[in-house]
C-alpha positions in Angstrom: 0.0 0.0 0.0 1.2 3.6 -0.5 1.6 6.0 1.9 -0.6 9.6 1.4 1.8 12.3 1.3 1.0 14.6 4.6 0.5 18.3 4.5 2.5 20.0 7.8 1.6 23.1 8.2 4.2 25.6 8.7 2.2 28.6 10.8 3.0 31.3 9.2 0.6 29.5 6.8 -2.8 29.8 8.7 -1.4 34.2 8.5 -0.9 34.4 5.4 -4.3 32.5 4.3 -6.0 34.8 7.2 -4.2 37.8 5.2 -5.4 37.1 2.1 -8.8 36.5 3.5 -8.8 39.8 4.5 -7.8 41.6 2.2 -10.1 40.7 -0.5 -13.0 40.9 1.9 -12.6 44.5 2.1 -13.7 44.0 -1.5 -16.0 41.5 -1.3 -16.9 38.9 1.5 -18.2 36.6 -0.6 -14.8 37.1 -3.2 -12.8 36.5 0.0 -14.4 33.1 0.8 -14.4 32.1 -2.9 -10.6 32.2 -2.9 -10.0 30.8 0.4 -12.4 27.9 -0.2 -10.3 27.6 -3.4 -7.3 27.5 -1.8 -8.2 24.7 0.9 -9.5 22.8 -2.0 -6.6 22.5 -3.8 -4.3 21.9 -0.7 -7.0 18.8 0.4 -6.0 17.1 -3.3 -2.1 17.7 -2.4 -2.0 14.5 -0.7 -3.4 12.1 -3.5 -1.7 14.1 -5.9 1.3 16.0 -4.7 3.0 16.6 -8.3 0.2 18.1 -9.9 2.0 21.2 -10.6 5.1 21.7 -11.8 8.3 22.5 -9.7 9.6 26.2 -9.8 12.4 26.2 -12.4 14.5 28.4 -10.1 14.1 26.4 -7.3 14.0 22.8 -8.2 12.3 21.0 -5.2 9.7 23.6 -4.8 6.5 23.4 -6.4 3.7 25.9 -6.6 0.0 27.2 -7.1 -2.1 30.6 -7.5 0.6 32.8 -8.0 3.1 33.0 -5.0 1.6 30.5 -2.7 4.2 27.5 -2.5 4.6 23.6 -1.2 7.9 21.7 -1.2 7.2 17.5 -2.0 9.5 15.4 0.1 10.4 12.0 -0.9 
């Protein structure tokens, strides 16, 4: 049987998602909990699929979604 890759949470994280959150509900509430539902919903597929997106060609062992935010796949 394979083993799930885990997702740790670093916590500067659960700020920057709590950031963004508020940021675009100054905007829009409902804009705000579109993107962070978006977010979580990708993270959630990480573990079943954890190369889904391609690894930053600057940094090789990083790989990343929507725009800046960032994971690193270990083993």
């Amino acid at each position: 049987m394979v083993e799930k890759t885990k997702i740790i949470w670093d916590k500067q994280v659960s700020y920057h998602l709590k950031d963004i959150y508020d940021y675009i509900s100054e905007d829009s509430i409902q804009s705000a909990k579109t993107v962070k539902e978006k977010i979580l919903s990708t993270i959630r597929k990480l573990p079943d699929n954890p190369y889904i997106f391609e690894k930053d060609r600057l940094k090789k062992i990083i790989r990343g979604f929507t725009g800046h935010l960032q994971y690193i796949v270990i083993g």
